[in-house]
C-alpha positions in Angstrom: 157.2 -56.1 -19.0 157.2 -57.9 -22.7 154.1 -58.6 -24.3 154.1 -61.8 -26.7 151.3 -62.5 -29.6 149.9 -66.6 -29.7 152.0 -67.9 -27.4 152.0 -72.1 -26.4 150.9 -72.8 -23.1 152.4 -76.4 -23.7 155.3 -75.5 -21.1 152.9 -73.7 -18.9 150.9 -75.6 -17.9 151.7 -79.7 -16.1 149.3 -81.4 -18.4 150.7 -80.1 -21.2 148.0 -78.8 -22.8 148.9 -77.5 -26.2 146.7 -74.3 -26.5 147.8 -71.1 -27.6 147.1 -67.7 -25.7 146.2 -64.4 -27.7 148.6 -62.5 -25.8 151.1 -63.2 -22.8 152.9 -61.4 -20.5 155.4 -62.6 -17.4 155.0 -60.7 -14.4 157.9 -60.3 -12.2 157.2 -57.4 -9.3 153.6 -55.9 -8.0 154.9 -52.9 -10.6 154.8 -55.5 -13.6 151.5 -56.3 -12.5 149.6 -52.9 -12.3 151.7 -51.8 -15.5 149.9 -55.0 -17.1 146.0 -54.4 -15.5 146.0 -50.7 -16.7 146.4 -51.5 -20.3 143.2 -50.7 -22.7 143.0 -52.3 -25.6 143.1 -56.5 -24.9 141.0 -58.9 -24.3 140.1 -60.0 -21.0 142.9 -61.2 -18.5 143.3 -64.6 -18.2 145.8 -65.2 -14.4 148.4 -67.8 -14.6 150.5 -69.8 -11.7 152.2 -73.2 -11.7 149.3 -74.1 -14.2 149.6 -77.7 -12.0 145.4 -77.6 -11.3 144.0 -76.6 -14.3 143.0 -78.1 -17.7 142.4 -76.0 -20.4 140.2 -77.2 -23.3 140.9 -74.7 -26.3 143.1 -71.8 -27.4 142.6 -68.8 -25.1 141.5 -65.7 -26.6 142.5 -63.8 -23.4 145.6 -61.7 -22.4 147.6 -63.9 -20.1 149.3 -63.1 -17.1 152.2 -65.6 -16.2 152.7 -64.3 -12.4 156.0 -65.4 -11.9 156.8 -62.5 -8.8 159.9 -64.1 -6.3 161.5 -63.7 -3.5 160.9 -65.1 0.2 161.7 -63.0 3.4 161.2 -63.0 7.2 158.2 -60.9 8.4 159.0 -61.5 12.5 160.1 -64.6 14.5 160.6 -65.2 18.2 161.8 -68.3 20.4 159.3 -70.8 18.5 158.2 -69.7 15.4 158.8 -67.5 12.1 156.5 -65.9 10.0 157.9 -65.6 6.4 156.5 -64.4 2.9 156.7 -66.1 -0.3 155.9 -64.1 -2.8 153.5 -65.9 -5.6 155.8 -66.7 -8.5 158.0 -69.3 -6.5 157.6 -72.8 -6.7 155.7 -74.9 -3.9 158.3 -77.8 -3.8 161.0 -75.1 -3.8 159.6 -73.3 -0.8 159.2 -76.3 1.3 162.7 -77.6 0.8 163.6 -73.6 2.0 162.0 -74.6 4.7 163.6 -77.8 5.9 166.8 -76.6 5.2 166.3 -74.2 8.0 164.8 -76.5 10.0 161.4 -74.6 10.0 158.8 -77.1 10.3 155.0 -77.1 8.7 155.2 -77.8 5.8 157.0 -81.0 5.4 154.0 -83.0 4.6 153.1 -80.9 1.7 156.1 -82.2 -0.1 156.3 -82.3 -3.9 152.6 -80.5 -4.3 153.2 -79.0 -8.3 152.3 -75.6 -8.3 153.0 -72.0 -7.2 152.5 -70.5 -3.7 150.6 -67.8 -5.2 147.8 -70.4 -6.1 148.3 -72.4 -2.8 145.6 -70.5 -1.0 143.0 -70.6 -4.1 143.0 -74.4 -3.8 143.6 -74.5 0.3 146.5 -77.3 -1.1 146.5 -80.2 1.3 147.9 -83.5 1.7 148.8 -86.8 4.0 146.9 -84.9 6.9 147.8 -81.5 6.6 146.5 -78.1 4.9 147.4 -75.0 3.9 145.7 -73.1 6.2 147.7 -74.9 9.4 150.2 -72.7 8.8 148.2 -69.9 6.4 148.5 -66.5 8.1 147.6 -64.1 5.7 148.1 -63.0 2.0 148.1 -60.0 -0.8 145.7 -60.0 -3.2 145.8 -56.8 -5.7 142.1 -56.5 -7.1 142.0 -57.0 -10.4 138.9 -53.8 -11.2 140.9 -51.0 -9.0 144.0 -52.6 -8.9 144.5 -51.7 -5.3 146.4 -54.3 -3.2 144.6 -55.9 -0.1 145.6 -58.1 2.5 143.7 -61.0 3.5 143.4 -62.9 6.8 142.5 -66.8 7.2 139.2 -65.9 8.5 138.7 -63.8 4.8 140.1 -66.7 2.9 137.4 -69.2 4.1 139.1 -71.9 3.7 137.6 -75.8 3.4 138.2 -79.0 2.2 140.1 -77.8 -1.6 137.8 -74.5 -1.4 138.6 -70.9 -0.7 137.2 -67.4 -1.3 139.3 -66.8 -4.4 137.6 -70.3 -6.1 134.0 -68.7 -4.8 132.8 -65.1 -4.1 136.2 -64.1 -4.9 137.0 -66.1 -8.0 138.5 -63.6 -11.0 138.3 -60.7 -8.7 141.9 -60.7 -7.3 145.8 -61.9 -8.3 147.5 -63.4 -5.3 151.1 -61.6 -5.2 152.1 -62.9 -2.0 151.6 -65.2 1.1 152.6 -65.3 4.8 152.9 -68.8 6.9 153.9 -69.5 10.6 156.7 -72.1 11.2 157.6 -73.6 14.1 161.8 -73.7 14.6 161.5 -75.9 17.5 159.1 -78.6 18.9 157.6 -79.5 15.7 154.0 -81.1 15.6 154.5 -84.4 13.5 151.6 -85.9 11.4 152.8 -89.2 10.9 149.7 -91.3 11.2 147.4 -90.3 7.6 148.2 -92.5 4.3 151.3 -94.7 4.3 153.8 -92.1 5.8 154.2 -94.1 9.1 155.2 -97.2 7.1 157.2 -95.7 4.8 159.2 -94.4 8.3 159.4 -98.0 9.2 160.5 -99.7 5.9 162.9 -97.3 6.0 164.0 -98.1 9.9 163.1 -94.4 11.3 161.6 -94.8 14.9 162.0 -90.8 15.9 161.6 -89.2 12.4 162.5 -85.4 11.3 161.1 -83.0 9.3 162.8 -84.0 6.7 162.6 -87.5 7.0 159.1 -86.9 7.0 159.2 -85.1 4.0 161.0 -87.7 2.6 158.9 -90.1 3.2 155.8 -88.3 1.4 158.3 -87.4 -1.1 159.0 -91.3 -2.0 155.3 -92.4 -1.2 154.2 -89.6 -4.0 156.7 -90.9 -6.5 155.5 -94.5 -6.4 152.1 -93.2 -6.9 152.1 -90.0 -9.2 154.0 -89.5 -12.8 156.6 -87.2 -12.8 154.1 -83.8 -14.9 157.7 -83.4 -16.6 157.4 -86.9 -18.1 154.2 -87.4 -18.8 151.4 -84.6 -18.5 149.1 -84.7 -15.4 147.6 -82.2 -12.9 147.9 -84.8 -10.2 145.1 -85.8 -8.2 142.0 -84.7 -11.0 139.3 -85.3 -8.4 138.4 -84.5 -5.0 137.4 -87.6 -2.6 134.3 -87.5 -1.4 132.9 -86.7 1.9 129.5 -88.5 2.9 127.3 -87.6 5.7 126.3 -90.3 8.1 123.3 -91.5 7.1 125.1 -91.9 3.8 128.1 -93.2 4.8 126.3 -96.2 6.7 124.5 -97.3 3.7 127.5 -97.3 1.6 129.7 -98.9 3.7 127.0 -101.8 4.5 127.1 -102.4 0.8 130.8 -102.2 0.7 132.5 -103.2 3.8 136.3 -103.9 2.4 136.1 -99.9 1.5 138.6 -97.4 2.5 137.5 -94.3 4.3 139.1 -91.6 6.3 136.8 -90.4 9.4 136.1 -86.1 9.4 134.0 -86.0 12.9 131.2 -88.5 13.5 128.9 -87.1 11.1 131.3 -86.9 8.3 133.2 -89.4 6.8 136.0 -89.0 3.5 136.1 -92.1 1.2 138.9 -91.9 -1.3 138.0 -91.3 -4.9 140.6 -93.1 -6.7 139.6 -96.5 -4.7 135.9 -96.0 -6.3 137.6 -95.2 -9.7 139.6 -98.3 -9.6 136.9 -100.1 -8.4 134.9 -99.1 -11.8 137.6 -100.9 -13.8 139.0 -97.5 -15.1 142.7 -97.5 -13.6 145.4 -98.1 -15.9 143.2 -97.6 -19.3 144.1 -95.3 -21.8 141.5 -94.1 -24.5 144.0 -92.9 -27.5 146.4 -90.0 -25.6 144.1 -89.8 -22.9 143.8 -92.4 -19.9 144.3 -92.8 -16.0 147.5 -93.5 -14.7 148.7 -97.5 -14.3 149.6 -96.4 -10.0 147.2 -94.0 -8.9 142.9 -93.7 -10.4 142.7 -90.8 -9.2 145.5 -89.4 -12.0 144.1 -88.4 -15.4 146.8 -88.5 -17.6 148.1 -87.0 -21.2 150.0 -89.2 -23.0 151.4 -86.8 -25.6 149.0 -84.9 -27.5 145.5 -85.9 -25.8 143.7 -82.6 -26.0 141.5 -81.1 -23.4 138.7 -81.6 -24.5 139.5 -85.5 -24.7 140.7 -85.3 -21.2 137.2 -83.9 -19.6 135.1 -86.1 -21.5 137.1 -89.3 -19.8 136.7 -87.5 -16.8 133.1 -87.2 -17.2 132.9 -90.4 -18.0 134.2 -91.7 -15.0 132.0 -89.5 -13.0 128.9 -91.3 -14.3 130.6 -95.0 -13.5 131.3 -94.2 -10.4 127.9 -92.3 -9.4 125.8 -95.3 -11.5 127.9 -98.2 -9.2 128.0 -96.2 -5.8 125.1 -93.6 -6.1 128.3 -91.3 -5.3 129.3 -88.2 -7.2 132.4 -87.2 -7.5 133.7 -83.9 -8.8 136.9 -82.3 -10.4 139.6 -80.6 -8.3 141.4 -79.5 -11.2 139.8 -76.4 -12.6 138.7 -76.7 -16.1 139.4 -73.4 -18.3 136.7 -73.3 -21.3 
């Protein structure tokens, strides 16, 4: 383990954020890791994944932990299923085409998600109908005040819509060094029907799709939509769409009635936040380096050298044209580092 002295964050982190951390470290093994927690002498730890959901406003005075840890092995399998671990530091795309390749199915329709498996479980990742915890079994978590490693079930993780423990109670208490997911190998459940995946099967003349045709599917339907982080900076989808009880709901779609929504149960009902961005004239504008993507509202952008801080105040901005037009609030899914 290396230790490095103001170190960019540019390449580490998708928006391209151009801050510089006090000190850095990359962690490659659970070894790295406790070496790093019982040093004396730094400044608070600061944990770093993919760095795909975060924006950070300013330089970071903080001793920064890259958790870069990889590897992926079988835990069991029978007739139907495998339970494998991924261990934080390997990229989320990466795992899922691991995946296909072996004809494991699960995650297909979590396709091209930026990010880190470590941080999968902070964020309870989700897309085009699906979730992490579908096929979440448990993970590893090493305490960050004992440094003792523990294992955590679904049922700890408390998973909802983009929330978990680790982004509540848990937040800043534990390093994610490993997950565990069951995969079907045979009989795979197919969610076709969310977003535009089962059109996309049909422009492309696929009747009985795969796994792997429905990954790529999602794979091509995210591209048309959301900038490549590599080309220009983004942290993908900046907010989270809202979900509105009933009685809420009703009155919003009365005033509204060409609206998209997705229904949750009959008292819960998700309307898209990048349909009531767009709707507040905000999609395609760009305020100096820092604007909203021409495809997609829901996709703050940097255009080369927008800093955080410009970034959060267009997102706040938006926040209060959307809540004065549609008496809805939205918030951030993106974590914002101060």
């Amino acid at each position: 383990m290396t230790i490095e002295k103001d170190t960019s964050l540019k390449n580490y982190n998708t928006f391209g954020i151009d801050a510089k951390a006090t000190y850095f470290s990359e962690i490659q093994s659970v070894a790295d890791l406790t070496e790093a927690l019982a040093l004396k002498g730094y400044p608070d730890f600061f944990i770093l994944g993919g760095g795909s959901n975060m924006l950070i406003t300013q330089d970071l005075n903080y001793f920064v932990l890259y958790i870069n840890i990889k590897g992926i092995e079988a835990v069991w399998e029978d007739e139907d299923h495998i339970c494998i671990e991924v261990n934080a530091g390997e990229n989320w795309h990466d795992l899922v085409l691991w995946t296909l390749d072996r004809n494991y199915g699960g995650l297909e329709n979590l396709s091209l998600i930026p990010g880190n498996s470590g941080t999968a479980p902070i964020q309870n990742i989700g897309a085009y109908g699906v979730e992490l915890k579908d096929t979440f079994v448990s993970c590893k978590a090493m305490e960050i005040a004992t440094h003792k490693l523990h294992q955590f079930s679904k049922a700890d993780c408390k998973f909802g819509y983009r929330e978990s423990y680790f982004k509540n109670e848990g937040k800043g208490k534990y390093i994610i060094t490993s997950i565990q997911l069951k995969l079907t190998k045979k009989n795979h459940r197919k969610h076709i029907d969310y977003g535009a995946i089962a059109s996309e099967l049909k422009d492309k003349g696929i009747q009985d799709p795969g796994i792997k045709d429905i990954s790529n599917a999602v794979v091509a339907i995210r591209q048309s939509k959301l900038p490549d982080p590599k080309e220009l900076g983004n942290s993908g989808s900046f907010f989270k769409n809202p979900v509105l009880k009933k009685k809420e709901f009703d009155k919003f779609i009365g005033s509204n009635p060409e609206a998209p929504f997705y229904t949750i149960s009959e008292m819960e009902f998700k309307v898209p936040a990048g349909w009531l961005i767009e709707q507040c004239g905000f999609k395609g504008k760009r305020f100096g380096d820092a604007g909203i993507h021409k495809h997609q509202a829901l996709v703050l952008v940097n255009y080369g050298s927008a800093t955080g801080h410009q970034i959060i105040a267009l997102a706040h901005n938006i926040m209060k044209a959307v809540y004065d037009k549609f008496n809805i609030a939205i918030t951030p899914e993106v974590n914002i580092i101060k």
